[in-house]
ROFITI-241598 format. One record per residue (C-alpha): residue number from 1; residue in three letters; x, y, z. Coordinates in steps of 0.001 Angstrom, whole numbers. Each point is the difference from the previous one (the first is absolute). Example, Ala and Ser with C-alpha at 12.3 -4.5 7.8 and 13.67 -1.06 7.14 Angstrom:
BEGIN
{n: 1, res: ALA, east: 12300, north: -4500, up: 7800}
{n: 2, res: SER, east: 1370, north: 3440, up: -660}
END
This chain:
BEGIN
{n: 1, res: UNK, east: 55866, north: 110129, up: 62931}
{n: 2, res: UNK, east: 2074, north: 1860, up: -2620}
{n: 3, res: UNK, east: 3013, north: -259, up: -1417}
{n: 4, res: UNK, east: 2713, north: 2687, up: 1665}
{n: 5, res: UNK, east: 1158, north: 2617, up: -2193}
{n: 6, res: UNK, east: 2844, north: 2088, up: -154}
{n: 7, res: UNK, east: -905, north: 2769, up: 1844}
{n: 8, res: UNK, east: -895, north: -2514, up: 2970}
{n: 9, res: UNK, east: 3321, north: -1115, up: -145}
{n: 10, res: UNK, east: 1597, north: 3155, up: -273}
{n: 11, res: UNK, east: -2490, north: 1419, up: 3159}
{n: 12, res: UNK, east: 692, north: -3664, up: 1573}
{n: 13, res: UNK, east: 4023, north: 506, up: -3}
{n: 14, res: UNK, east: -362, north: 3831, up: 1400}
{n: 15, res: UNK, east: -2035, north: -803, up: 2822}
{n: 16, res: UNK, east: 1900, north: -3314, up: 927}
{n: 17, res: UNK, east: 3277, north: 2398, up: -182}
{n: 18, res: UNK, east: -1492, north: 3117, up: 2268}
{n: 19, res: UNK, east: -1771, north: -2609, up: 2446}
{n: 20, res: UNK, east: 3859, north: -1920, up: 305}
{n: 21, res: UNK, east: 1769, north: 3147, up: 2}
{n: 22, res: UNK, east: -2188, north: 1337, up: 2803}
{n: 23, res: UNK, east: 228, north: -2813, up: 2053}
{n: 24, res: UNK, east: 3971, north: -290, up: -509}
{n: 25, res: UNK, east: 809, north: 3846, up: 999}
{n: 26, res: UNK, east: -2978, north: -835, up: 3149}
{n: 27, res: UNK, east: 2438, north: -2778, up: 805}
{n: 28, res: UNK, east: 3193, north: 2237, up: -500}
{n: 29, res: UNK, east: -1491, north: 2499, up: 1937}
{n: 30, res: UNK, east: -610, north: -1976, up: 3264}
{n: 31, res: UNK, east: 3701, north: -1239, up: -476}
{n: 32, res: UNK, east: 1450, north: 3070, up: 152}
{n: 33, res: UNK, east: 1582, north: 1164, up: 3493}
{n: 34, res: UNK, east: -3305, north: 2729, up: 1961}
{n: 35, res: UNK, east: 3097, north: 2371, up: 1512}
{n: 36, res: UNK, east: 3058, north: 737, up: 200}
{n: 37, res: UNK, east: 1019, north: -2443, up: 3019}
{n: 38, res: UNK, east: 519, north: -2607, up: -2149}
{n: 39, res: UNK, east: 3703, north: 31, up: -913}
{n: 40, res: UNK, east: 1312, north: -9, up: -3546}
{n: 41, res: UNK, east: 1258, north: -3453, up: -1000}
{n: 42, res: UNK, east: 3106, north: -389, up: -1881}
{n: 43, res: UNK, east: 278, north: 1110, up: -3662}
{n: 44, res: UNK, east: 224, north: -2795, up: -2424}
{n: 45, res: UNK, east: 2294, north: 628, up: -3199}
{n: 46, res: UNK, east: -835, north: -424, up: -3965}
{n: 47, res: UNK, east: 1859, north: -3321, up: 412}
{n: 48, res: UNK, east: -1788, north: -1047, up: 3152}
{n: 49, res: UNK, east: -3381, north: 769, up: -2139}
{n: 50, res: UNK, east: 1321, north: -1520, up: -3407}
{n: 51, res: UNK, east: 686, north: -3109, up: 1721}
{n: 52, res: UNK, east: -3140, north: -437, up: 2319}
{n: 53, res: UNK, east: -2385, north: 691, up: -2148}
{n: 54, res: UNK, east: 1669, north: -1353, up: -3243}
{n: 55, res: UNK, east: 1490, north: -2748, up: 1798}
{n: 56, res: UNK, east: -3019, north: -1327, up: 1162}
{n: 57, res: UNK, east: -1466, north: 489, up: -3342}
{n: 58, res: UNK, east: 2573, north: -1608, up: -1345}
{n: 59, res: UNK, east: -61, north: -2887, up: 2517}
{n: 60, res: UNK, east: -3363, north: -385, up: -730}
{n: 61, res: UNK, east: 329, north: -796, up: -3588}
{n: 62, res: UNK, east: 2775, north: -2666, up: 392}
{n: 63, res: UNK, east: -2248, north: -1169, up: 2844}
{n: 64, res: UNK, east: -2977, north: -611, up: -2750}
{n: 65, res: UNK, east: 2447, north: -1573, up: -2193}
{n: 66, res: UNK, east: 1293, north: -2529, up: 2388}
{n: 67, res: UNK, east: -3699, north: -1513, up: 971}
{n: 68, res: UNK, east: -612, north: -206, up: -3484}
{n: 69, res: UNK, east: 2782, north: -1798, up: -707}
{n: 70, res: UNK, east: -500, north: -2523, up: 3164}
{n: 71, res: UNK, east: -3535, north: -695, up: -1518}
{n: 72, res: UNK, east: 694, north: -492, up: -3544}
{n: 73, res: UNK, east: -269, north: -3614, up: -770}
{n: 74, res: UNK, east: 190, north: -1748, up: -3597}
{n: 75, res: UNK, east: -2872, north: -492, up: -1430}
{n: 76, res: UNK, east: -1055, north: -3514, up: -1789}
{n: 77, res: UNK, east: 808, north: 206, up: -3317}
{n: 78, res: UNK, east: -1849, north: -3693, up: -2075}
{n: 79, res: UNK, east: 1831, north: -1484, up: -2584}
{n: 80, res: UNK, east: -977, north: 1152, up: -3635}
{n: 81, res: UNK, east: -2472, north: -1983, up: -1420}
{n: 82, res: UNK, east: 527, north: -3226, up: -1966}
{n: 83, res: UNK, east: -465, north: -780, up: -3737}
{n: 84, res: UNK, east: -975, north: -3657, up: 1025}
{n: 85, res: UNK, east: -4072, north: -649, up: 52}
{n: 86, res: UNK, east: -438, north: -1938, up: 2974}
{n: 87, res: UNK, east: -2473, north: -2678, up: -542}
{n: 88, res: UNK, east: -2777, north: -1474, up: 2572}
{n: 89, res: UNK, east: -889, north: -3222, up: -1104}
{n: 90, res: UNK, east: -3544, north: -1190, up: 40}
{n: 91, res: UNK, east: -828, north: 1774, up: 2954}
{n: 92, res: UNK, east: -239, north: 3509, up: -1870}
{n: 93, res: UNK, east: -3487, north: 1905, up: -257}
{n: 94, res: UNK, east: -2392, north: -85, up: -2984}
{n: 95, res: UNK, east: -540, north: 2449, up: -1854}
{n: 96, res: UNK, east: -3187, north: 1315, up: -1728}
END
């Protein structure tokens, strides 16, 4: 098998966006309300937006940030290494 090349990856990216945008308007599609008996909910304000959906986002990130922090830990750090030579004795290998 080949390597990929860039117009694989181009093709690759425009037919994994037209397959996901498909499937996302299918699913907006079947959301949406089949007459008009279903009554028309209450209109939600730029605020009301701003903060649900950057709220949330926003919540997210500090939510992200606080795990991290819980599961940081020190790591070991050793010692630096000594100028002493640390002898053996007479039980220290030949060598040839």
């Amino acid at each position: 098998m080949g390597t990929m090349r860039t117009p694989a990856r181009v093709l690759a990216v425009a037919l994994s966006f037209v397959v996901m945008f498909v499937v996302g308007s299918g699913a907006a599609l079947a959301d949406a309300p089949a007459s008009d008996a279903w009554p028309e909910g209450p209109d939600k304000s730029r605020l009301d937006l701003l903060i649900l959906f950057g709220g949330s986002t926003v919540g997210l990130f500090i939510l992200v940030a606080l795990f991290g922090l819980m599961t940081a830990r020190n790591n070991y750090v050793p010692p630096p290494p000594s100028t002493e030579l640390a002898t053996t004795g007479d039980k220290a290998p030949a060598h040839h």
